[in-house]
MMTF fields as JSON, N, C-alpha, C and O atoms, coordinates in Angstrom:
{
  "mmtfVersion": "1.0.0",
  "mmtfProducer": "UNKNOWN",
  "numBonds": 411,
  "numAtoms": 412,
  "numGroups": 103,
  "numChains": 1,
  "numModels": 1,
  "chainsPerModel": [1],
  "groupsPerChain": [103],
  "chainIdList": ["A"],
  "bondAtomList": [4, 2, 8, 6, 12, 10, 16, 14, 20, 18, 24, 22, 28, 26, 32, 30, 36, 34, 40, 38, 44, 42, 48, 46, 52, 50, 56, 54, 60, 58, 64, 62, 68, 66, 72, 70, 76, 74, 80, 78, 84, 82, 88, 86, 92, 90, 96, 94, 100, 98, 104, 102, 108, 106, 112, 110, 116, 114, 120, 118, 124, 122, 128, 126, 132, 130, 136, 134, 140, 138, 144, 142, 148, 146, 152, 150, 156, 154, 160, 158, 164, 162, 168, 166, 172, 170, 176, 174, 180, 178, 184, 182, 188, 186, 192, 190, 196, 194, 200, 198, 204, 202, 208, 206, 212, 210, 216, 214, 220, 218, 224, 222, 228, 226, 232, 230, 236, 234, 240, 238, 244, 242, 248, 246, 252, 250, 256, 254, 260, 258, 264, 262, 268, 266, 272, 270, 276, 274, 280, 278, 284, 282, 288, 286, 292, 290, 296, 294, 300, 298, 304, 302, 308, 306, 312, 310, 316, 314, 320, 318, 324, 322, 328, 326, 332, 330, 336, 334, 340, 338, 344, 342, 348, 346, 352, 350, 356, 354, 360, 358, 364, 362, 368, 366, 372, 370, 376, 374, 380, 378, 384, 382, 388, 386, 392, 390, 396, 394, 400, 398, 404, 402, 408, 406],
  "bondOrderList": [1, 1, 1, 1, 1, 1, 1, 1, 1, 1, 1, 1, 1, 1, 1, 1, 1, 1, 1, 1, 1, 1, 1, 1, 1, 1, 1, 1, 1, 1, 1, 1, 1, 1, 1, 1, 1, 1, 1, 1, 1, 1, 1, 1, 1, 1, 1, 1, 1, 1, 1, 1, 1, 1, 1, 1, 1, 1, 1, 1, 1, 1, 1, 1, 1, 1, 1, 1, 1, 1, 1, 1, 1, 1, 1, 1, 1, 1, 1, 1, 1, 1, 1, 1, 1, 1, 1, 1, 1, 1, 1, 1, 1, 1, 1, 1, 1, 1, 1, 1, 1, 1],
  "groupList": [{"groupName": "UNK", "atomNameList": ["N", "CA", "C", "O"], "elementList": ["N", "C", "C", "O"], "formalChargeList": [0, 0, 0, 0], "bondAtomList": [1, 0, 2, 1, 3, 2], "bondOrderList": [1, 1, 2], "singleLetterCode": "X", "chemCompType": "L-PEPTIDE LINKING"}],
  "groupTypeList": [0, 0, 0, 0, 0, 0, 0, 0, 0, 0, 0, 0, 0, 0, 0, 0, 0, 0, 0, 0, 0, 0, 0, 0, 0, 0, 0, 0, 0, 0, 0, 0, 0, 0, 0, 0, 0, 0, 0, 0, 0, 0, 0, 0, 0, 0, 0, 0, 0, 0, 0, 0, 0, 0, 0, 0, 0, 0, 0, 0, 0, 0, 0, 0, 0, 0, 0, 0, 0, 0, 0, 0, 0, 0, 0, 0, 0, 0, 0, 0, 0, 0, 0, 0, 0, 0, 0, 0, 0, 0, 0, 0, 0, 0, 0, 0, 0, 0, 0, 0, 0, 0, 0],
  "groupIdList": [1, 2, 3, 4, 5, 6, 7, 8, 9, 10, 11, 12, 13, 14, 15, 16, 17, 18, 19, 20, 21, 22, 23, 24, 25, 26, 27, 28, 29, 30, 31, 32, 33, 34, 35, 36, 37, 38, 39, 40, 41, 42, 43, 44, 45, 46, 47, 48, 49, 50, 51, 52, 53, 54, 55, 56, 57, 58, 59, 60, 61, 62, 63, 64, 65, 66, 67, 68, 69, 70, 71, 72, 73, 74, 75, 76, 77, 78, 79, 80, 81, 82, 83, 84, 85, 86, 87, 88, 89, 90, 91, 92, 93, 94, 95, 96, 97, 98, 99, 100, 101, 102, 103],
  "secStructList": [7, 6, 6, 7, 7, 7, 2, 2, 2, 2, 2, 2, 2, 6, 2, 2, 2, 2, 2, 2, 2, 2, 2, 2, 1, 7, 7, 7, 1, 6, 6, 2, 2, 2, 2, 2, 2, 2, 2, 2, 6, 1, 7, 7, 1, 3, 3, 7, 6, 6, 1, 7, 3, 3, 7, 1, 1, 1, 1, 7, 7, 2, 2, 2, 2, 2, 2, 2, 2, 2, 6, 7, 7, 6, 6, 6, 6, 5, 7, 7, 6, 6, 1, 7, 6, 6, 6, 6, 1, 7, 7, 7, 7, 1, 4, 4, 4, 6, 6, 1, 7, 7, 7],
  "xCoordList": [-0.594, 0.568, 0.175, 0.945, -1.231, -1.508, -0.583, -0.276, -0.101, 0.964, 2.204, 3.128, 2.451, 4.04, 4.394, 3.621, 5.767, 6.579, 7.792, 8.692, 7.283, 7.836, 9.339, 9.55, 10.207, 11.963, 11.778, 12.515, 10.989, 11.189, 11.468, 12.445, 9.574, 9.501, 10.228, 10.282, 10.993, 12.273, 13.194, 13.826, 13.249, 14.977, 14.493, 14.823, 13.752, 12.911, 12.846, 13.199, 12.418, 12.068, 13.263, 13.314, 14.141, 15.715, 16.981, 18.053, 16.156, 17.267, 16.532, 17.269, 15.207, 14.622, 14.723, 14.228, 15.416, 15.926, 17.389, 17.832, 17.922, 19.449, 19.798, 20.661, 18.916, 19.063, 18.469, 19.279, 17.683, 17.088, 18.204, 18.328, 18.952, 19.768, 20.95, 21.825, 21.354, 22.394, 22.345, 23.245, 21.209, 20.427, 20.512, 20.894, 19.976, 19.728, 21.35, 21.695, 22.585, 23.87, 24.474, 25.646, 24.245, 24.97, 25.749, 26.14, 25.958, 27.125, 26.191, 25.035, 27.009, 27.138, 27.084, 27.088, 27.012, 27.244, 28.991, 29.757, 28.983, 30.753, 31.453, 32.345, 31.394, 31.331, 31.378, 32.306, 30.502, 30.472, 31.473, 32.266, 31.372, 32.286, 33.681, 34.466, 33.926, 35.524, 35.809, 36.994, 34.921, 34.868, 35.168, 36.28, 34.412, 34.23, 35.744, 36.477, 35.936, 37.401, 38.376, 39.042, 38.823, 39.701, 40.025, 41.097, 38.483, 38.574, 39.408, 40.581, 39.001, 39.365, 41.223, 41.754, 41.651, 42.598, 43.958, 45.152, 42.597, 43.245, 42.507, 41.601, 42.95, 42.006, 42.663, 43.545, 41.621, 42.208, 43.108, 43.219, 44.476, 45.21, 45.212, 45.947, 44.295, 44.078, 42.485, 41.849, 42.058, 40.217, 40.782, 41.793, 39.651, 39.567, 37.766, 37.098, 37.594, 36.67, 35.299, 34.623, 34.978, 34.062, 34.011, 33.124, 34.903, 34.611, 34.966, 34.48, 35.988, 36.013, 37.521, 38.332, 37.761, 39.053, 39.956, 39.587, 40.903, 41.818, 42.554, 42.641, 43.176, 43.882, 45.242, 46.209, 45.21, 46.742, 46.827, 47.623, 45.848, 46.036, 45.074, 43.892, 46.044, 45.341, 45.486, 46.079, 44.362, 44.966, 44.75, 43.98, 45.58, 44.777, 43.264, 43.046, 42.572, 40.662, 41.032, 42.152, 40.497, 40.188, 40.003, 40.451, 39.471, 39.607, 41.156, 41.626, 41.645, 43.079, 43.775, 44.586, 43.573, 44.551, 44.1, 44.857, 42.764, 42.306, 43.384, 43.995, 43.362, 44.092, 45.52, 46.201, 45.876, 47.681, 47.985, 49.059, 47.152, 46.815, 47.066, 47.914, 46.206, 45.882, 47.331, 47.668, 48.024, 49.123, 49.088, 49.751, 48.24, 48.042, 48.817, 48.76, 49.525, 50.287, 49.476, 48.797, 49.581, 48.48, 48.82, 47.888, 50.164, 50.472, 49.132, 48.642, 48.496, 47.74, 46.681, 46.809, 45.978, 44.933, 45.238, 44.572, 46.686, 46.762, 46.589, 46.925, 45.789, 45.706, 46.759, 47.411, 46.631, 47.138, 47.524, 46.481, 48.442, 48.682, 47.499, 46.707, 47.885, 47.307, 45.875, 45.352, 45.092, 43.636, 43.432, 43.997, 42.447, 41.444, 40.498, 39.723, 39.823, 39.04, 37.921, 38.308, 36.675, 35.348, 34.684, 33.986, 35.26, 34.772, 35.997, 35.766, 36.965, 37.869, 37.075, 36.727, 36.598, 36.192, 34.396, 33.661, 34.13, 32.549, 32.391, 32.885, 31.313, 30.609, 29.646, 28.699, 29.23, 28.485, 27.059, 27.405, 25.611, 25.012, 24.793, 24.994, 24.228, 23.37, 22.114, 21.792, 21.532, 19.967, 20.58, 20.116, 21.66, 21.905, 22.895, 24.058, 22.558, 23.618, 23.067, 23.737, 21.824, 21.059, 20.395, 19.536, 21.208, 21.164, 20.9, 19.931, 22.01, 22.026, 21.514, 21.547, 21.147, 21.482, 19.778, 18.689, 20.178, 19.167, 18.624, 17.911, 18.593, 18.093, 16.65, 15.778],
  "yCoordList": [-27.872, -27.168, -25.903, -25.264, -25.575, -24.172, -23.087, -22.981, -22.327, -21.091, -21.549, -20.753, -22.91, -23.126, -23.107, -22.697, -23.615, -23.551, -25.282, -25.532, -25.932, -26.899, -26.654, -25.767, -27.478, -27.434, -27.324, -26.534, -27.998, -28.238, -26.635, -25.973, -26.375, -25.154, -23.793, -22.884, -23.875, -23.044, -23.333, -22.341, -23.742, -24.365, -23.511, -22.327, -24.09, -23.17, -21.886, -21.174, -21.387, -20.495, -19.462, -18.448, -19.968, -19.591, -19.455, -18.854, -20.411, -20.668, -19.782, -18.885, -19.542, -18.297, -17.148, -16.222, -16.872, -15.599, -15.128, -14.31, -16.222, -16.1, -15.829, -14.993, -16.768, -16.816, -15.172, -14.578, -14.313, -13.404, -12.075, -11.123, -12.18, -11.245, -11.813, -10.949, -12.775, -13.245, -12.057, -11.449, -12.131, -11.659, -9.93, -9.338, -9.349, -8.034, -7.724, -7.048, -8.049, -7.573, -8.357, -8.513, -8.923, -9.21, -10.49, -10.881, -11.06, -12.22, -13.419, -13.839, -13.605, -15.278, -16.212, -15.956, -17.65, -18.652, -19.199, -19.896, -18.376, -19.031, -17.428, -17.137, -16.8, -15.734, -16.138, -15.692, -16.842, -17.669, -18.637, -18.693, -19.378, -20.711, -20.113, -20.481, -19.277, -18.81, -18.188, -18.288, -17.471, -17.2, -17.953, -17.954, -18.644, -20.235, -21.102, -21.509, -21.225, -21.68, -21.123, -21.845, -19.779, -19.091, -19.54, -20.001, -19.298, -19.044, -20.439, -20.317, -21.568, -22.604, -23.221, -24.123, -22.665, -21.989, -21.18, -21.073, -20.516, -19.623, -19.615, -18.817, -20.686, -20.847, -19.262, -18.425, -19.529, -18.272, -18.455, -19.619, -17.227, -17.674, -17.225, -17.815, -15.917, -15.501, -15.923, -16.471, -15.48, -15.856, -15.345, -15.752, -14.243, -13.993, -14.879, -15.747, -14.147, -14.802, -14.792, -15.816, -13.622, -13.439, -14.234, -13.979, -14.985, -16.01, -15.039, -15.103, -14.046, -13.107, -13.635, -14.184, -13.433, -14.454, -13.434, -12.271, -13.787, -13.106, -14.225, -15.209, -14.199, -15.014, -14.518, -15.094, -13.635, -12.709, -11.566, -10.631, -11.755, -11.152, -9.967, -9.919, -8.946, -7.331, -6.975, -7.416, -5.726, -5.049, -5.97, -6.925, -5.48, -6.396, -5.807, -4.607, -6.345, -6.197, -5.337, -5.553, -4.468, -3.728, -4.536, -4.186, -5.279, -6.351, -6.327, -5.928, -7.08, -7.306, -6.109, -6.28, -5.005, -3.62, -2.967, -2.556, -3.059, -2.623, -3.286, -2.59, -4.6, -5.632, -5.06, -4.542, -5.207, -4.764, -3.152, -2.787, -2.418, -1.042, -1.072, -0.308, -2.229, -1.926, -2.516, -2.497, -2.976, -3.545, -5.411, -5.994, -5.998, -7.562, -7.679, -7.014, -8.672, -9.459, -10.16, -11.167, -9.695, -10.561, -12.15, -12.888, -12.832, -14.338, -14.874, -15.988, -13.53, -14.417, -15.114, -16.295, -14.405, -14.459, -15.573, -15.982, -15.933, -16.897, -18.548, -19.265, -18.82, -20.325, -21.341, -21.269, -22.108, -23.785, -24.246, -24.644, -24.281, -25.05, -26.373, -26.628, -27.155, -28.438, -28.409, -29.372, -27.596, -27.3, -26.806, -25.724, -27.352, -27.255, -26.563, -27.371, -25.216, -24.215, -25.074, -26.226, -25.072, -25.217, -25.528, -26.355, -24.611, -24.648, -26.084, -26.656, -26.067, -27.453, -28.422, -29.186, -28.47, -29.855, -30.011, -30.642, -29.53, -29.249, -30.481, -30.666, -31.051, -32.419, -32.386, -32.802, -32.005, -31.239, -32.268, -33.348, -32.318, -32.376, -32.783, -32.114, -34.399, -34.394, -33.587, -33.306, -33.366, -32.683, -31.352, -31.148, -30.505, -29.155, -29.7, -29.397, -30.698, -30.329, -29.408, -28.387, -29.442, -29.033, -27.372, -26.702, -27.182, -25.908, -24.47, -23.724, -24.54, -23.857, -24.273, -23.499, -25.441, -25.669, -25.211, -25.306, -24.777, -23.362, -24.357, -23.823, -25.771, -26.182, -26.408, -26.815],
  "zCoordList": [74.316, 73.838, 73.086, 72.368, 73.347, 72.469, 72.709, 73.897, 72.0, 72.108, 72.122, 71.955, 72.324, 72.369, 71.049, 70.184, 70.76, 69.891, 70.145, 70.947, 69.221, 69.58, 68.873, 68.045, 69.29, 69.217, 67.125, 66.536, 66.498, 64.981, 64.437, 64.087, 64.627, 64.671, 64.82, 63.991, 66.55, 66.83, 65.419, 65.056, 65.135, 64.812, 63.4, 63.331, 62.339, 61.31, 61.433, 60.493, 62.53, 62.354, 62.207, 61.51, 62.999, 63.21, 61.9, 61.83, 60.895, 59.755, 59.164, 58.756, 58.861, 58.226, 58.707, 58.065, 60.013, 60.158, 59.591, 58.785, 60.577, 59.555, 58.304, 58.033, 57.106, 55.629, 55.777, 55.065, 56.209, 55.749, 56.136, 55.366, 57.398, 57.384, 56.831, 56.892, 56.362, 55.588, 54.011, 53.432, 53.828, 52.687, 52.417, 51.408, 53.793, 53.893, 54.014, 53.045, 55.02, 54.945, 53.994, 54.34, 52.97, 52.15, 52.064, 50.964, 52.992, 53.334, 52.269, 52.327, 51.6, 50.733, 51.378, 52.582, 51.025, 51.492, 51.465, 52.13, 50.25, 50.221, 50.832, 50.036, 51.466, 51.787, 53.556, 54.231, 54.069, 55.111, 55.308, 56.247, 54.365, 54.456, 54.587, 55.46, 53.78, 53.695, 55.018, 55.337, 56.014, 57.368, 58.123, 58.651, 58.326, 59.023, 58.757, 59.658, 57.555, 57.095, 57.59, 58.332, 57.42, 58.446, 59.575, 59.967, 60.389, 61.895, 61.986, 62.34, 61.746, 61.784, 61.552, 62.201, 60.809, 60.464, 60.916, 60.639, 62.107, 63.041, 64.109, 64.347, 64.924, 66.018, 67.042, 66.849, 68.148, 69.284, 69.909, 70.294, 70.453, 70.992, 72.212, 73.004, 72.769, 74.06, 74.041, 73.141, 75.343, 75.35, 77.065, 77.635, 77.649, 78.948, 79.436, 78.874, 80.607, 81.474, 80.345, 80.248, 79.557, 79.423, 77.71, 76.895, 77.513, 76.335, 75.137, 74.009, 75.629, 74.408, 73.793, 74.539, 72.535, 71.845, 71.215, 71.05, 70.935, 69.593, 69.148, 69.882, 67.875, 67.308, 67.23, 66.731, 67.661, 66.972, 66.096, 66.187, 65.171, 63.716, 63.885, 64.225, 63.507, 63.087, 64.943, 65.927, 64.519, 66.166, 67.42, 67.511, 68.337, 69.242, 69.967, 69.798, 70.497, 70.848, 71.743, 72.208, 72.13, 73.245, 74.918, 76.01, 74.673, 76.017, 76.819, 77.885, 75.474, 75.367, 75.897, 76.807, 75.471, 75.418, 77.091, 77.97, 77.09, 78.118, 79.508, 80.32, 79.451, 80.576, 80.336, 81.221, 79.096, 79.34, 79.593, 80.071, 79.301, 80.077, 81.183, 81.645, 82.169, 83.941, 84.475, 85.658, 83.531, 83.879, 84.139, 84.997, 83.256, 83.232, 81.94, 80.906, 82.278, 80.983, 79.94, 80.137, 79.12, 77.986, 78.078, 77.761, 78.512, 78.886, 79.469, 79.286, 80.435, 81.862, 80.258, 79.936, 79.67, 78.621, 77.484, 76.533, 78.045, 76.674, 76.978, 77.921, 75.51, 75.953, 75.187, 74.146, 76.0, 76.787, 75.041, 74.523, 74.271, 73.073, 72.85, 71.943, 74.381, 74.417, 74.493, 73.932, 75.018, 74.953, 74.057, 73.896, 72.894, 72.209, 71.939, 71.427, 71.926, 71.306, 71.636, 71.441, 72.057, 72.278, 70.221, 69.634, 69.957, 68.63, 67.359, 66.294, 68.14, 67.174, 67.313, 66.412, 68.91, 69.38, 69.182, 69.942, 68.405, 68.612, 67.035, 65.923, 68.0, 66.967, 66.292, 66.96, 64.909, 64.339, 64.398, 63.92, 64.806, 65.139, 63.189, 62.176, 63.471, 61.884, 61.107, 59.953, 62.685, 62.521, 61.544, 60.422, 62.129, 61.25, 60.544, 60.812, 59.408, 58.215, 57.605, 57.45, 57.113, 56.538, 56.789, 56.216, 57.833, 58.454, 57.069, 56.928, 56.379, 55.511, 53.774, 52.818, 53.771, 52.505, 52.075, 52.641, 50.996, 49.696, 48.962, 48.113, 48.836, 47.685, 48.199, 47.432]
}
């Protein structure tokens, strides 16, 4: 396994990047959380092919504007009440609780 990078390693090496540009642009931890809280909050209410979202709120994305420009109904882009966001339904993995935590 000389030169590899085993999965531990990746994962480390990954939270020490994050914490470091967390750091350099400024973003908090509760600064995060209150993000994260939102989104949650306000799940998406359009999402096209390319996994791109809006919730509603503030302008609409350029994606969005671009399609109702060419003459597409922003309806086609909207999702299903009854379907679930990728991110509602996501099962948080025990290995990353610890993802962030500073102590």
């Amino acid at each position: 396994m000389k030169g590899k990078i085993t999965d531990g390693e990746a994962r480390d090496r990954l939270i020490i990047w994050m914490r470091r540009r967390m750091e350099e642009f400024g973003i908090s931890m509760e600064a995060l959380s209150a993000s994260i809280e939102h989104d949650r909050a306000h799940p998406p209410l359009y999402r096209d092919a390319r996994a791109h979202e809006w919730n509603g709120l503030g302008d609409m994305p350029d994606w969005l504007l671009a399609a109702k420009n060419a003459g597409v109904s922003p309806d086609f882009f909207r999702i299903e009440a009854d379907v679930k966001s990728p991110a509602a339904t996501h099962v948080v993995d025990p290995r990353q609780l610890d993802l962030f935590d500073l102590a």
